[in-house]
LUMFI-163428 format. One record per residue (C-alpha): residue in three letters; z, y, x. Coordinates in pm, whole numbers, padded with zeros to 5 digits, always signed. Example, Ala and Ser with C-alpha at 12.3 -4.5 7.8 and 13.67 -1.06 7.14 Angstrom:
ALA+00780-00450+01230SER+00714-00106+01367
END
This chain:
UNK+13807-06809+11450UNK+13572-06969+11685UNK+13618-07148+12015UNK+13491-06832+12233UNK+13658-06610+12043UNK+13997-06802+12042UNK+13974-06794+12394UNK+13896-06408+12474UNK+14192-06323+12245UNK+14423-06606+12437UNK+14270-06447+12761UNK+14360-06070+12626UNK+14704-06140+12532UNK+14782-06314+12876UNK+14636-06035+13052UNK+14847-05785+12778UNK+15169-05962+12836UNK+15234-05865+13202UNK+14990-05495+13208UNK+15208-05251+13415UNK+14999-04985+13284UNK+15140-04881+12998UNK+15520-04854+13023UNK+15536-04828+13419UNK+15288-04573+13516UNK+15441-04333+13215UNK+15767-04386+13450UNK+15533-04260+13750UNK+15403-03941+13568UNK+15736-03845+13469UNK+15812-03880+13842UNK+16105-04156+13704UNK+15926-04372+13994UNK+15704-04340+14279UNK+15374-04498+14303UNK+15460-04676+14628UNK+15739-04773+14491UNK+15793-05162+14596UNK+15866-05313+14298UNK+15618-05131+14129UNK+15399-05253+14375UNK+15506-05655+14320UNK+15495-05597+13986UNK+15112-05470+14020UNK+15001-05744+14249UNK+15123-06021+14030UNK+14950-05859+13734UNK+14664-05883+13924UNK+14684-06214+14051UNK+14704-06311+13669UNK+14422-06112+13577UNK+14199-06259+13801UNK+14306-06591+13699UNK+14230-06527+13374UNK+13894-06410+13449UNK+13789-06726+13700UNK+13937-07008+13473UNK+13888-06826+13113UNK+13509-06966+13094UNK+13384-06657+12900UNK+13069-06540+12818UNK+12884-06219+12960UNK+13007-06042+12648UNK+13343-06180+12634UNK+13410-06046+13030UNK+13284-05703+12953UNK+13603-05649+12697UNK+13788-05759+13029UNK+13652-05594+13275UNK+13906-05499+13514UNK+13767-05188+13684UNK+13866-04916+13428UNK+14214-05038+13504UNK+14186-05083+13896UNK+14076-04668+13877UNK+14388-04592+13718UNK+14607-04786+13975UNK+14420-04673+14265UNK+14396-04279+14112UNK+14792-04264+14065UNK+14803-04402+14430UNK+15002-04731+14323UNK+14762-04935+14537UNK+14484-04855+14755UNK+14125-04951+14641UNK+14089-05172+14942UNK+14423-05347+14867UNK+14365-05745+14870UNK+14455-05774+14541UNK+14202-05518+14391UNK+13908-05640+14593UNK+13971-06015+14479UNK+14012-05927+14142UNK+13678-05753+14114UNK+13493-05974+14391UNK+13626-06264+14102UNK+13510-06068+13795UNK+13188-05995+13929UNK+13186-06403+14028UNK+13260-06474+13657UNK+13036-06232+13484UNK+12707-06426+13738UNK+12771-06736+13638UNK+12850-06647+13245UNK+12615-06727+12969UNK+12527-06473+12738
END
């Protein structure tokens, strides 16, 4: 495996390890939990937080940070109203992804 590709898989399984998505939001569609729910919430945020950390220390290329590109997820959060899209830690993350993906090489 090469060097960039060692490092977008380390980057995905970091990111994998803590998603919320998955197991979480199932409990808010089977109204288990409420998407304001605060733990739900903490959890969310500190997902975030490690996403974006990922994505300004990961040193990944252009093509590397599409495959990551947090948006897809952030429309899911914000559409099942477990954050808002101005929420802190949704406009770092992306204001840090789009950060990343300007200073990436190809």
């Amino acid at each position: 495996m090469e060097p960039n590709e060692e490092a977008l898989q380390r980057a995905i399984s970091t990111i994998a390890q803590s998603d919320p998505l998955i197991k979480l939001l199932q409990q808010v569609s089977l109204r288990k939990m409420e998407p304001t729910d605060a733990g739900l919430r903490a959890i969310t945020v500190s997902w975030l937080a490690t996403y974006q950390k990922v994505v300004e220390v990961g040193r990944l290329s252009k093509q590397d940070l599409r495959r990551l590109d947090p948006n897809p997820r952030l429309a899911v959060l914000i559409e099942r109203g477990v954050l808002p899209g101005d929420h802190t830690a949704i406009t770092s993350l992306r204001a840090a992804f789009e950060t990343a993906f300007q200073r990436a090489a190809q």
